[in-house]
N, CA, C and O of each residue as an XYZ file, in Angstrom:
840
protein
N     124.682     76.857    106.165
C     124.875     78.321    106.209
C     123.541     78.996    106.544
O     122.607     78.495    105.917
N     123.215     79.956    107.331
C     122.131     79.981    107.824
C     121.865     81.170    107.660
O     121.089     81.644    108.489
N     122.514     82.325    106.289
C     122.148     83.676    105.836
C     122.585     83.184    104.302
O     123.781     83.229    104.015
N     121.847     82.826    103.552
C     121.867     82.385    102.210
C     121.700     83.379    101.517
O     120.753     84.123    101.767
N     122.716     83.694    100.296
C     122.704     84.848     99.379
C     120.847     85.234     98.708
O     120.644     86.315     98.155
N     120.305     84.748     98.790
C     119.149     84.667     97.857
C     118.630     85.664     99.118
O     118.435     86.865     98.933
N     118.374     84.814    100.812
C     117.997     85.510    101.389
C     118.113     87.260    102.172
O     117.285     88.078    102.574
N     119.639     87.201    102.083
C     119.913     88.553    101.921
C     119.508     89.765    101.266
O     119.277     90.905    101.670
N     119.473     88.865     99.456
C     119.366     89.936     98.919
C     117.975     90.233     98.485
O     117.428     90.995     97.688
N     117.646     89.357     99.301
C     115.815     89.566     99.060
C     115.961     91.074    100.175
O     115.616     92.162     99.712
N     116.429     90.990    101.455
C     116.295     91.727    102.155
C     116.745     93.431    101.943
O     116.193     94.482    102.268
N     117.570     93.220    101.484
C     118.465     94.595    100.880
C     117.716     95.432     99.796
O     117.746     96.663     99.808
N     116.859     94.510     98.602
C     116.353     94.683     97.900
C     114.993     95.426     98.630
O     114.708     96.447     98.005
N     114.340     95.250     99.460
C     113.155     95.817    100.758
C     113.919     97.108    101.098
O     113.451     98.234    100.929
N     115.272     96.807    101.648
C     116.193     98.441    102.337
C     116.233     99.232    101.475
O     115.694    100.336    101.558
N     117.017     98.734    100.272
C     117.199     99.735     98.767
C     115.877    100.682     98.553
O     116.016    101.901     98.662
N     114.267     99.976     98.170
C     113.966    100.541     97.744
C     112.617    101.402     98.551
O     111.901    102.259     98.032
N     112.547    100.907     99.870
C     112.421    101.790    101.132
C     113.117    103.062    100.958
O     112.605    104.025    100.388
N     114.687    103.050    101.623
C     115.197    104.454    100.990
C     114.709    105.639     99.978
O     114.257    106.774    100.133
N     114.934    105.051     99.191
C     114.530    105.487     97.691
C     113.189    106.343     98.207
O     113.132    107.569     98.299
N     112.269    105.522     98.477
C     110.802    106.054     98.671
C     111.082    106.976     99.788
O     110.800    108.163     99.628
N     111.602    106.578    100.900
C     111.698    107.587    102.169
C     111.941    109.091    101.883
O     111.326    110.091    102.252
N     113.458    108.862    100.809
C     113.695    110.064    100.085
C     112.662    111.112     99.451
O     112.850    112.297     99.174
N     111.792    110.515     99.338
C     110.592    110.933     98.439
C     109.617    111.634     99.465
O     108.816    112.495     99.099
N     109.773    111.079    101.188
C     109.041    112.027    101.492
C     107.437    110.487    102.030
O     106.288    110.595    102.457
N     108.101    109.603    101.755
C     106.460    108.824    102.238
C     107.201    107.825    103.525
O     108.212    107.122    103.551
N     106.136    108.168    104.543
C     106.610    107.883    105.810
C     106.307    106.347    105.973
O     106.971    105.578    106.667
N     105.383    106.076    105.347
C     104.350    104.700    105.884
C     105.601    103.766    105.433
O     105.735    102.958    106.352
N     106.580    103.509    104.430
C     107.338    103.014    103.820
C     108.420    102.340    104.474
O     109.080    101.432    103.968
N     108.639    103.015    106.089
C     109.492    102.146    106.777
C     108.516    101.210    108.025
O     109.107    100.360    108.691
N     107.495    101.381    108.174
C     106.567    100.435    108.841
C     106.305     99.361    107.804
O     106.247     98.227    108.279
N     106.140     99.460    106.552
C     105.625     98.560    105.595
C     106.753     97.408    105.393
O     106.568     96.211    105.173
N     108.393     98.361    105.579
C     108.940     97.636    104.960
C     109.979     96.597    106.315
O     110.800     95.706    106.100
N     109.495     97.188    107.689
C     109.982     96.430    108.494
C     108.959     95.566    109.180
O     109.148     95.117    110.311
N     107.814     95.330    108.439
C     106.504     94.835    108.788
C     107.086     93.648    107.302
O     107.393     92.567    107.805
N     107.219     93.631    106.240
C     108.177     92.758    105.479
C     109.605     92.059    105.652
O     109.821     90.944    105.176
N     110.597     92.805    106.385
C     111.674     91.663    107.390
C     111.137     90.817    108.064
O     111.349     89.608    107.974
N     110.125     91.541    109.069
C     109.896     90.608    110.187
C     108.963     89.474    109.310
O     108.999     88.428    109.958
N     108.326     89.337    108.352
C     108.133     87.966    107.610
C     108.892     87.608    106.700
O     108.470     87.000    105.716
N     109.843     87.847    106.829
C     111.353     86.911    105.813
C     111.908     86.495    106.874
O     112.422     85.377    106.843
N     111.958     87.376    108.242
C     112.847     86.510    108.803
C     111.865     85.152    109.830
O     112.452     84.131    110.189
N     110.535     85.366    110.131
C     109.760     84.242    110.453
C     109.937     83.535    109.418
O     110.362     82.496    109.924
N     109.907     83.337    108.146
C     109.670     82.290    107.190
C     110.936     81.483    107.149
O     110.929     80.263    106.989
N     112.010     82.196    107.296
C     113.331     81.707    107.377
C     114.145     80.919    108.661
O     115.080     80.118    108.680
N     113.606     81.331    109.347
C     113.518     80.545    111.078
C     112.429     78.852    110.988
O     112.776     77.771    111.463
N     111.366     79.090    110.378
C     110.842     77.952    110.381
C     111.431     77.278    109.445
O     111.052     76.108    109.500
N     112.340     77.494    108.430
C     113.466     75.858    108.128
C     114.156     75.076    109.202
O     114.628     73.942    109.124
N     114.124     75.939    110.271
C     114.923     75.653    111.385
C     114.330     74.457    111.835
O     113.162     74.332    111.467
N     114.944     73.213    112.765
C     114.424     72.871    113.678
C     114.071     72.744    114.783
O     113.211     71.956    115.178
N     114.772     73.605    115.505
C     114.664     73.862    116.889
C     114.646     75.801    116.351
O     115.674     76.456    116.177
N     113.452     76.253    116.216
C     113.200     77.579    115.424
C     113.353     78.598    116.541
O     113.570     79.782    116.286
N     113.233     78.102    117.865
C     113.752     79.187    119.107
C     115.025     79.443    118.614
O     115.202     80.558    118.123
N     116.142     78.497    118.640
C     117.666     78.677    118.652
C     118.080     79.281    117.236
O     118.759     80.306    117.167
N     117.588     78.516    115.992
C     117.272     78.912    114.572
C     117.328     80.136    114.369
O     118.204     80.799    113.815
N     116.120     80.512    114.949
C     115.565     81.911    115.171
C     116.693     82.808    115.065
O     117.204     83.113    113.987
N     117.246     83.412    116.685
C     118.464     83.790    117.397
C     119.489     84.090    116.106
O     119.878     85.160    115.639
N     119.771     82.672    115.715
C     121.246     82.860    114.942
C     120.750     83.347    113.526
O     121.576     83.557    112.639
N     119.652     83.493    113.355
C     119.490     84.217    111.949
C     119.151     85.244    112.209
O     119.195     85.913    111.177
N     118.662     86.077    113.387
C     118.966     87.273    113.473
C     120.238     87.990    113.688
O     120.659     88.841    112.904
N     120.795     87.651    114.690
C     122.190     87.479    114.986
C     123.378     88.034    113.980
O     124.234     88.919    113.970
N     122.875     86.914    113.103
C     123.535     86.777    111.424
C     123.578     87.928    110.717
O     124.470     88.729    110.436
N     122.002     87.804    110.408
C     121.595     89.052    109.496
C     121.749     90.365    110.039
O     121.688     91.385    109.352
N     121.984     90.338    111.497
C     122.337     91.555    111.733
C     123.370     92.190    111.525
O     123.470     93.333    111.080
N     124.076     91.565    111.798
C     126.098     91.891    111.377
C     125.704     91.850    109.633
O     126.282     92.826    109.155
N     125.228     91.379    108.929
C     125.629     91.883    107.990
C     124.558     93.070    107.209
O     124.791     93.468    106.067
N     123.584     93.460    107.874
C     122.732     94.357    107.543
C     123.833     95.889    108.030
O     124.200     96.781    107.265
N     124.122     95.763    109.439
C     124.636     96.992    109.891
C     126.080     97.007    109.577
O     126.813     97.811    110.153
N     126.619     96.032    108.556
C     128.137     96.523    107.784
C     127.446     97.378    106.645
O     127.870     98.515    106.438
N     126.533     96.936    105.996
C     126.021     97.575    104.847
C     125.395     98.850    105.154
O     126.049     99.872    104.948
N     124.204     98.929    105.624
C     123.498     99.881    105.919
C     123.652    100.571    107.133
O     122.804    101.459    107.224
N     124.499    100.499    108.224
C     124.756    101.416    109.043
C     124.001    100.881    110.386
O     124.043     99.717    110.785
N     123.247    102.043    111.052
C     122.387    101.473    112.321
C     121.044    101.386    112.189
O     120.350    102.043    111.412
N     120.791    100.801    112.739
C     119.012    100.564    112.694
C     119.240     99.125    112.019
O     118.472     99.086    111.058
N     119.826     98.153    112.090
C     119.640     96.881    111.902
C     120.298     96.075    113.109
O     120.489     94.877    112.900
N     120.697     96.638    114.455
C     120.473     95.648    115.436
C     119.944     94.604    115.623
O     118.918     94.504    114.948
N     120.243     93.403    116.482
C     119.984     92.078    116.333
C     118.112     92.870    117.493
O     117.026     92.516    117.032
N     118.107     93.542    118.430
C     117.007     93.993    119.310
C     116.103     94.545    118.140
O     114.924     94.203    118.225
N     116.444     95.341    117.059
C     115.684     96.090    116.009
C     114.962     95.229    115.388
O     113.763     95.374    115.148
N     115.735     94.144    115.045
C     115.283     92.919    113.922
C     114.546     91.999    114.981
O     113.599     91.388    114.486
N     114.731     91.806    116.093
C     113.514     91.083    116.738
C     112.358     91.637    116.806
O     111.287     91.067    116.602
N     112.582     93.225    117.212
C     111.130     94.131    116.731
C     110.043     94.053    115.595
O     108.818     94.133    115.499
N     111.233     93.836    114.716
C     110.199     93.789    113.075
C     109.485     92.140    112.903
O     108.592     91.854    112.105
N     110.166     91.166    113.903
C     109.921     89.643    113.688
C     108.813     89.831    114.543
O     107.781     89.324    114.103
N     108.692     90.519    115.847
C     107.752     90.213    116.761
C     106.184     91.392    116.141
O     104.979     91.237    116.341
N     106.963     92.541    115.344
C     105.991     93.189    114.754
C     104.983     92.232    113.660
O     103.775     92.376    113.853
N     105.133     91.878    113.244
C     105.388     90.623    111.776
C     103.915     89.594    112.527
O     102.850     89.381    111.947
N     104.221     89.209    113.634
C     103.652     88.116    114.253
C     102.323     88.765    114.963
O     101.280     88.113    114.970
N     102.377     89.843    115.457
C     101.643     90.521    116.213
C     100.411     91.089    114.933
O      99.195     90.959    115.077
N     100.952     91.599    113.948
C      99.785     92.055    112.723
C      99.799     91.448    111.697
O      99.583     91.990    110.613
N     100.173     89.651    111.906
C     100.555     88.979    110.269
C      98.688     89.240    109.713
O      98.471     89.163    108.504
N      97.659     89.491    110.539
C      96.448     89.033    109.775
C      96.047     90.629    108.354
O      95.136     90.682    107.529
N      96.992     91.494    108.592
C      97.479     92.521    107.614
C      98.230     92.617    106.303
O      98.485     93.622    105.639
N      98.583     91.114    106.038
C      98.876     90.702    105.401
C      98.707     90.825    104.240
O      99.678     91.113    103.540
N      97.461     90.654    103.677
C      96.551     90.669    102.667
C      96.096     92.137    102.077
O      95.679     92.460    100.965
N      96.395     93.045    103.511
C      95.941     94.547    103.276
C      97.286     95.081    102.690
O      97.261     96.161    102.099
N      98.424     94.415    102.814
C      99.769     95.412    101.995
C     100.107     94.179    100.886
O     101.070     94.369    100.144
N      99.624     93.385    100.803
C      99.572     92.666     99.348
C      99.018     93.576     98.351
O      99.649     94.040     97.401
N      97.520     93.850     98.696
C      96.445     94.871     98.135
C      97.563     96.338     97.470
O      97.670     96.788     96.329
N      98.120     96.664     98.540
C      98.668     97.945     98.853
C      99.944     97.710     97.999
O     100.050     98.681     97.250
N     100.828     96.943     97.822
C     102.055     96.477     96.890
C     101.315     96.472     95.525
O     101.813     97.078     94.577
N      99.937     95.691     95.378
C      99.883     95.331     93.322
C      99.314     96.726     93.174
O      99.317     97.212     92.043
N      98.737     97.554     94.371
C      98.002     98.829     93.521
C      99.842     99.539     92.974
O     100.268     99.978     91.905
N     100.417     99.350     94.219
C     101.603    100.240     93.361
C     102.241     99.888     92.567
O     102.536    100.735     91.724
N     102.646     98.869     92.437
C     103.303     98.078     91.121
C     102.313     98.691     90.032
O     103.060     98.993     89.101
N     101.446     98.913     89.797
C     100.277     99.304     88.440
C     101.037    100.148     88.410
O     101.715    100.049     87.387
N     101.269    100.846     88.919
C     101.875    102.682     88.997
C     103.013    102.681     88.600
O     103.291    103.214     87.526
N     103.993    102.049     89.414
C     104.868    102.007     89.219
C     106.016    100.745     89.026
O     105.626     99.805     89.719
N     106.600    100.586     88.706
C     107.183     99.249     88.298
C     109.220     99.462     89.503
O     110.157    100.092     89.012
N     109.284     99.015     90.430
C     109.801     98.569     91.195
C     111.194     97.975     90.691
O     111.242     96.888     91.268
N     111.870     98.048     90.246
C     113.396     97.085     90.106
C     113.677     96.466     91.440
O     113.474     97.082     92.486
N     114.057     95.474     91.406
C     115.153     94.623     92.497
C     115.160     93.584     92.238
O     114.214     92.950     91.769
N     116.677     93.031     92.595
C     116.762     91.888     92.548
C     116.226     90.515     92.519
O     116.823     89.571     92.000
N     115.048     90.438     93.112
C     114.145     89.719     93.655
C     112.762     90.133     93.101
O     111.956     90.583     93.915
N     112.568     90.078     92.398
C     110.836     90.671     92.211
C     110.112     90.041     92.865
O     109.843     90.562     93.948
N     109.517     88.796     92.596
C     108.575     87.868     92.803
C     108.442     87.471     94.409
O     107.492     87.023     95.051
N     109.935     87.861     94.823
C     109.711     87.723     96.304
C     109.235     88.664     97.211
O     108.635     88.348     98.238
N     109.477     89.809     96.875
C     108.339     91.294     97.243
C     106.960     91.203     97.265
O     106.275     92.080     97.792
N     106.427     90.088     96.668
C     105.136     89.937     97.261
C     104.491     89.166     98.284
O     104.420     87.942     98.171
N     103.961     89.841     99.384
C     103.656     88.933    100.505
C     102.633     87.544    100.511
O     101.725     87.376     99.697
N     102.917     86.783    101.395
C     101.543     85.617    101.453
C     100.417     86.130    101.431
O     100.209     87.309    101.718
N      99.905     85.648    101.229
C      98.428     85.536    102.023
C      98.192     85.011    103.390
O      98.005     83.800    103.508
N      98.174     86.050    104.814
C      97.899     85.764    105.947
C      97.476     84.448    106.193
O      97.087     83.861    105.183
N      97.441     83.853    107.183
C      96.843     82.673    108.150
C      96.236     83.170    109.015
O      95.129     83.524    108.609
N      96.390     83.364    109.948
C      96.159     84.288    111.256
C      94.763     84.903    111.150
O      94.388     85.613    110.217
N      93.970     84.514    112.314
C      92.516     85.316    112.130
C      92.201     86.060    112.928
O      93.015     86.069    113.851
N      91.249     86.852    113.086
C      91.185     88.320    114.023
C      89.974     88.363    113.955
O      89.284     88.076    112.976
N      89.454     88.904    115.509
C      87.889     89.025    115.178
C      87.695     90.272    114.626
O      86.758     90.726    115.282
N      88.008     91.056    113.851
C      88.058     92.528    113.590
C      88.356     92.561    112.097
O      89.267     91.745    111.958
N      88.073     93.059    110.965
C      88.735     93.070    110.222
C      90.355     93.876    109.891
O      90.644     94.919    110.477
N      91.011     93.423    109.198
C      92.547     94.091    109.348
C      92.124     95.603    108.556
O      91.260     95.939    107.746
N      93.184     96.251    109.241
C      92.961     97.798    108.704
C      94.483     98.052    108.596
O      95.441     97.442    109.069
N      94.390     99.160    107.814
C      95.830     99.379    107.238
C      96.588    100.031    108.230
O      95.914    100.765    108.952
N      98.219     99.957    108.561
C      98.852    100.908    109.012
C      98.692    101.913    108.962
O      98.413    102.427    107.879
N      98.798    102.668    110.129
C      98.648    104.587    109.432
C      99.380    105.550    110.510
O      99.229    106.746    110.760
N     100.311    104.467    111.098
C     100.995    105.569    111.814
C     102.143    105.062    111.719
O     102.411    104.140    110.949
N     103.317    105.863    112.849
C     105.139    105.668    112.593
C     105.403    104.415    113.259
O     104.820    104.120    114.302
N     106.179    103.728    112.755
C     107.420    102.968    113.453
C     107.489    103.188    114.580
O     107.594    102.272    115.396
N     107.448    104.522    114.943
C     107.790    104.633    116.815
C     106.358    104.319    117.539
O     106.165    103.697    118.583
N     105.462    104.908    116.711
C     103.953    104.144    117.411
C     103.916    102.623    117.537
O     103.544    101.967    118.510
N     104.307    102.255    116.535
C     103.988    100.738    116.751
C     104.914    100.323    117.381
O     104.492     99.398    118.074
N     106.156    100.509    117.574
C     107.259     99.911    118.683
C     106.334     99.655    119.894
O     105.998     98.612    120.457
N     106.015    101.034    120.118
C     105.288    101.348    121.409
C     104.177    100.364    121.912
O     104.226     99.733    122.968
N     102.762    100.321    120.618
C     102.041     99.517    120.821
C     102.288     97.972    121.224
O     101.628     97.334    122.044
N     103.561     97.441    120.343
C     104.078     96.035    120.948
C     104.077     95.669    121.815
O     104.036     94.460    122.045
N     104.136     96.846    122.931
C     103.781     96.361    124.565
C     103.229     96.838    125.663
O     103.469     97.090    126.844
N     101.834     96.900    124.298
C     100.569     96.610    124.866
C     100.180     95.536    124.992
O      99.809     95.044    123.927
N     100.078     94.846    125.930
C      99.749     93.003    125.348
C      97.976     92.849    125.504
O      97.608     91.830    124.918
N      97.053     93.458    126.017
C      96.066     93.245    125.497
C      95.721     93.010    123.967
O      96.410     93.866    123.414
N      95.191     92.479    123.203
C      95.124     92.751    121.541
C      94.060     93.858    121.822
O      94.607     94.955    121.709
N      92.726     93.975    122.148
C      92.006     94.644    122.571
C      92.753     95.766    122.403
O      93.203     96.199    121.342
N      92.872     96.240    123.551
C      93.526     97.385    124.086
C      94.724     98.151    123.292
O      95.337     99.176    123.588
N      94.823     97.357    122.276
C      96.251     97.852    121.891
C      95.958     98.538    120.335
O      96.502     99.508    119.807
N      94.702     97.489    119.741
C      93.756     97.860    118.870
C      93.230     99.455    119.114
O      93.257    100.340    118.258
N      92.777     99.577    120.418
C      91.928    100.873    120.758
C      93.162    102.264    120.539
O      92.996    103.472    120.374
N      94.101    101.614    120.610
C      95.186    102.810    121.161
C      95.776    102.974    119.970
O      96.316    104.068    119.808
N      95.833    102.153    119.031
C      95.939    102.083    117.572
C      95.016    102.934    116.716
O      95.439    103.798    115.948
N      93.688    102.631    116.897
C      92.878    103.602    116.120
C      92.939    105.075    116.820
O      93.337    106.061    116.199
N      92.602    105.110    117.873
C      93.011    106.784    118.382
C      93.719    107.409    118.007
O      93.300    108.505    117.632
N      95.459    107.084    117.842
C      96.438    107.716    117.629
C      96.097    107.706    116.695
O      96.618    108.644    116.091
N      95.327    107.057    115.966
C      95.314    107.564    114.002
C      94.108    108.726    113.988
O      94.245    109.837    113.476
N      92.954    108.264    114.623
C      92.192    109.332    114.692
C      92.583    110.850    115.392
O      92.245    111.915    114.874
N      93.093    110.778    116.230
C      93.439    111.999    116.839
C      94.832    112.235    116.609
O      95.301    112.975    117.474
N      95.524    111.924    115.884
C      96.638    112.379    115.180
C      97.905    112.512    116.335
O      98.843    113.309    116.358
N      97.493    111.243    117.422
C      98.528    111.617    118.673
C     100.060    111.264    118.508
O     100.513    110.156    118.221
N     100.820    112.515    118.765
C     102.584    112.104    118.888
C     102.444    110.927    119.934
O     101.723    110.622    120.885
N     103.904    110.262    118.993
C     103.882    108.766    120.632
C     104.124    109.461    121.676
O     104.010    108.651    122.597
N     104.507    110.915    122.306
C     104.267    111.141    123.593
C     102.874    111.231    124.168
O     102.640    110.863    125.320
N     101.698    111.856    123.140
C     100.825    111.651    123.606
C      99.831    110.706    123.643
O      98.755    110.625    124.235
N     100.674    109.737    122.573
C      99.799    107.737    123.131
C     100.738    107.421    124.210
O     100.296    106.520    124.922
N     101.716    107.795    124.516
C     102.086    107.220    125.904
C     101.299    107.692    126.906
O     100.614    107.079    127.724
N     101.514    109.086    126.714
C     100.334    109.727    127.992
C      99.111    109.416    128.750
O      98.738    109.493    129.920
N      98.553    108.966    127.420
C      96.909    108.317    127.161
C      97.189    107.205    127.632
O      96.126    106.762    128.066
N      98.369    106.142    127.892
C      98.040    104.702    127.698
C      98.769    105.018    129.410
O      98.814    103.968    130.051
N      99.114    105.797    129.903
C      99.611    105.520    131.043
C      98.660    106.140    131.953
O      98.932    106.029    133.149
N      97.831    106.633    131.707
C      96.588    107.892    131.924
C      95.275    106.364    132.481
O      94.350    106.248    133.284
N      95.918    105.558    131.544
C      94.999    104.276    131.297
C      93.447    104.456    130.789
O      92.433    103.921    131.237
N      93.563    105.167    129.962
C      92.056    105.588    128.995
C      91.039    104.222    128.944
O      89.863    104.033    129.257
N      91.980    103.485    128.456
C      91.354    102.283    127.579
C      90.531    101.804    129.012
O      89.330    101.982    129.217
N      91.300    101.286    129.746
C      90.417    100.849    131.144
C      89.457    101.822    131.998
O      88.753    101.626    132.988
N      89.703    102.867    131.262
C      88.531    103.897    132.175
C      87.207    103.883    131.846
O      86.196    104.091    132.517
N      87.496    103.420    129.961
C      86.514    103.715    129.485
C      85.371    102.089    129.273
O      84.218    102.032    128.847
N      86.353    100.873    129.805
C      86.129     99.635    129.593
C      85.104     99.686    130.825
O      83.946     99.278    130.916
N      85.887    100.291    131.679
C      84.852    100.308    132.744
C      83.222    100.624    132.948
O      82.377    100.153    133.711
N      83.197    101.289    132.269
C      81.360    101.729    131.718
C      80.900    100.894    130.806
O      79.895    101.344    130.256
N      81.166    100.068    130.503
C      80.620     99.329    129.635
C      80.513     98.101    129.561
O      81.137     97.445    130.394
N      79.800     97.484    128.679
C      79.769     95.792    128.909
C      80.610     95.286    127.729
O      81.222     96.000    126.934
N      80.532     93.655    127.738
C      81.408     93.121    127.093
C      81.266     93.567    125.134
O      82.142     93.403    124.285
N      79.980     94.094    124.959
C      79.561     94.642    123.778
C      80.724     95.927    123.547
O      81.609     96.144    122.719
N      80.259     96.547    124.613
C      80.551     98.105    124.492
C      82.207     98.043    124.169
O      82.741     98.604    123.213
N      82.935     97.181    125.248
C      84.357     96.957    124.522
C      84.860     96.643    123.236
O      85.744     97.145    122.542
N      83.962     95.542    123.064
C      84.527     95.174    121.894
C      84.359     96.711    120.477
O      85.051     97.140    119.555
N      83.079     97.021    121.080
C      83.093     98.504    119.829
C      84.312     99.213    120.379
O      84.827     99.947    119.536
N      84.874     99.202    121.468
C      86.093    100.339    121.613
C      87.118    100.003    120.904
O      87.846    100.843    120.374
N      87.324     98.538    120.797
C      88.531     98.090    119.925
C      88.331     97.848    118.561
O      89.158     97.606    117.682
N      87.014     97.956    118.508
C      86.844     97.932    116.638
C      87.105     99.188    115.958
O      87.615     99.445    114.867
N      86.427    100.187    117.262
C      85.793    101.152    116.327
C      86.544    102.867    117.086
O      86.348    103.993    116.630
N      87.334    102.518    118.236
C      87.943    103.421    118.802
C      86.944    104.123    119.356
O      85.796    103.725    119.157
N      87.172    105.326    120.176
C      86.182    106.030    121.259
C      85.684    107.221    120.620
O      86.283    108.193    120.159
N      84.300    106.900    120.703
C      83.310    108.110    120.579
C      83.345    109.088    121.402
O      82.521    108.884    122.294
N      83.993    110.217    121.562
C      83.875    111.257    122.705
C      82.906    111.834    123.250
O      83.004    112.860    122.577
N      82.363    111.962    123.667
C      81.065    112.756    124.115
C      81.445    113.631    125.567
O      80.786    114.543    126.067
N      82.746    113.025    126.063
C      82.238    114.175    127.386
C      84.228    114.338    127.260
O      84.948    113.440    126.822
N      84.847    116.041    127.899
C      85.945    116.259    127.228
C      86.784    115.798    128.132
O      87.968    115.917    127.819
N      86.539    115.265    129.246
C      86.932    114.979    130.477
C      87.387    113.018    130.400
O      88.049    112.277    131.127
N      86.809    112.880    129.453
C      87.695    111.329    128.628
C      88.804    111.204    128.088
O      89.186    110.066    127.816
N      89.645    112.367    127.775
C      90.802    112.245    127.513
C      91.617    112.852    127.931
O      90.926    113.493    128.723
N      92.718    113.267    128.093
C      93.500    114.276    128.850
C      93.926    114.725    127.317
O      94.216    114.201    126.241
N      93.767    116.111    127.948
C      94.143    117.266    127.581
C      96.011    117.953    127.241
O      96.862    117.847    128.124
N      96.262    118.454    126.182
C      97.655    118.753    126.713
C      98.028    119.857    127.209
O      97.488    120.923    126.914
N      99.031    119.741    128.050
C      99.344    120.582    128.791
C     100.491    121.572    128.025
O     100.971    122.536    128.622
């Protein structure tokens, strides 16, 4: 059987109390908590043995029975999002572990599952240190296909620094900032763009809105 009760309700138990919080008004709560599917459902694919095909049918699975329960937004395309999200920032890992025991102090959490609400400890290494989420679900959809890591890093810290709607990180990323600005610089100077996002100095570096 390849959607096991335990694993479900680990998952539902993540939806339940997402909601709950959303209700409340805290946004970060559905990036956090579909940044947590997409590592239940990697962990659950590697029982598999052939984890391509594995993969598939446990999304597949879990999808039909996520969107009898909870409605839309659990598509089998949605749930590959949160798996491929999952894989793309597992080295963040450690930063919403951090971010889960500060709130548990605070507050004490019911679900079904306790013990499974807490994440691993990453594998995955990065030359950068991990920094916390700080923008929407629709930003990071977006960023997913950016496939530079670089580049996708840079467009990541901006939109947090400059507080850009995903229309205006699309703008910027189709504007092609990141390469305008790669261009002046050496292999140093990049790497500070993706650590450390862009220092402005002249106003003619970013577009403007119209």
């Amino acid at each position: 059987m390849i959607i096991t009760k335990s694993f479900l309700d680990d998952i539902r138990a993540l939806i339940f109390n997402a909601r709950a919080t959303v209700a409340k008004g805290v946004d970060l709560v559905q990036v956090h908590t579909n940044f947590e599917i997409g590592r239940r459902i990697v962990k659950q694919e590697q029982k598999g043995k052939d984890r391509a095909a594995y993969g598939e049918e446990v999304i597949k699975a879990l999808s039909g029975r996520l969107t009898r329960e909870f409605g839309r937004g659990f598509s089998a395309s949605n749930l590959a999002y949160m798996r491929t999200f999952y894989l793309v920032y597992e080295s963040r890992t450690a930063i919403f572990q951090s971010a889960i025991g500060k709130s548990a102090r605070t507050k004490k959490l019911q679900s079904p599952s306790k013990q499974s609400m807490t994440p691993q400890t990453a594998s995955g290494k990065s030359p950068f240190p991990p920094r916390p989420f700080t923008l929407s679900w629709t930003h990071y959809l977006f960023l997913l296909g950016v496939k530079n890591p670089d580049e996708r890093r840079f467009y990541e810290i901006e939109a947090s620094q400059q507080n850009w709607t995903v229309r205006e990180l699309r703008r910027q990323f189709n504007s092609s900032l990141y390469e305008r600005l790669a261009l002046s610089r050496d292999k140093k100077g990049i790497r500070e763009l993706a650590k450390k996002g862009q220092i402005v100095t002249q106003p003619t570096d970013t577009l403007t809105a119209t």
